[in-house]
C-alpha positions in Angstrom: 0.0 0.0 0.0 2.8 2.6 0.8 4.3 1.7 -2.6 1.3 2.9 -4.3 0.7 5.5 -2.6 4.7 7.1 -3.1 3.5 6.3 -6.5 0.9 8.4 -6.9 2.5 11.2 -5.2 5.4 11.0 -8.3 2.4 10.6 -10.5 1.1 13.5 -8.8 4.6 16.1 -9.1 4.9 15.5 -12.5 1.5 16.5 -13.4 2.1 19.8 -11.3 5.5 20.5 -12.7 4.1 20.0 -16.5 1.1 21.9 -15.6 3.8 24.6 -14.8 5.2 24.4 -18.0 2.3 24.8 -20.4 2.9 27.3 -23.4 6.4 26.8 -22.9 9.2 24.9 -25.2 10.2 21.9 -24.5 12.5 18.8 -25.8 11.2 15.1 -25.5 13.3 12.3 -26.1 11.2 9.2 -26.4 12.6 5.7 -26.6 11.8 3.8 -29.1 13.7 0.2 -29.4 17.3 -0.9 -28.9 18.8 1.6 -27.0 17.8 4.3 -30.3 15.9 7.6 -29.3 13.8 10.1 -31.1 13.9 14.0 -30.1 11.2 16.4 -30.4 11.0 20.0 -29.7 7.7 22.1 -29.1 5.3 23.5 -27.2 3.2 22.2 -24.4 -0.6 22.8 -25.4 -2.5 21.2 -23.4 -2.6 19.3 -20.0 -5.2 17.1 -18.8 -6.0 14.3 -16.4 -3.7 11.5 -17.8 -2.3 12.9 -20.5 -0.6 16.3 -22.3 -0.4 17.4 -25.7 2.8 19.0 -27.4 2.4 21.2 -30.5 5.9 20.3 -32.3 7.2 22.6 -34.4 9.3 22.1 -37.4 9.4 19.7 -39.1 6.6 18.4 -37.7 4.1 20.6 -37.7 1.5 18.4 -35.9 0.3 17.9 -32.3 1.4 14.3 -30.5 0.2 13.5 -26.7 1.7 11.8 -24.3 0.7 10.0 -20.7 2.5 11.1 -17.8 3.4 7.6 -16.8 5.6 7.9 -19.9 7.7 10.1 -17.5 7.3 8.1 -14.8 8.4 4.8 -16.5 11.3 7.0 -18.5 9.9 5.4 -21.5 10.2 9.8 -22.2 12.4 12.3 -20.7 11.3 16.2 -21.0 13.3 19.0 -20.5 12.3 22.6 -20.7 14.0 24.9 -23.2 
């Protein structure tokens, strides 16, 4: 029970600290297989419940989400610009 509960407070931070950074630029490196890594760089547009959005910017041009157990898991890592 304790486990899950120091859980949730992690689960909890980083939903406060991205909330913090909406409308700001950020990089995300996601991993993707094999030790290889992709990098985005954008904007935070949107943060809700479970989930954010980032509005990448070139050459992208598109909006991708992402669930903050990503961070938690480090399946992605996000730093602010």
């Amino acid at each position: 029970m304790e486990d899950i509960l120091i859980g949730m407070n992690k689960l909890n931070r980083i939903k406060r600290d991205i909330g913090n950074l909406k409308g700001k630029p950020v990089r995300i490196k996601t991993k993707i297989y094999r030790g290889k890594a992709k990098v985005y760089e954008g904007i935070i547009s949107g943060v809700y419940s479970s989930y954010f959005n980032i509005q990448l910017e070139q050459p992208y041009n598109r909006q991708v989400g992402f669930h903050f157990s990503d961070i938690l898991t480090e399946d992605i890592t996000l730093k602010e610009l």
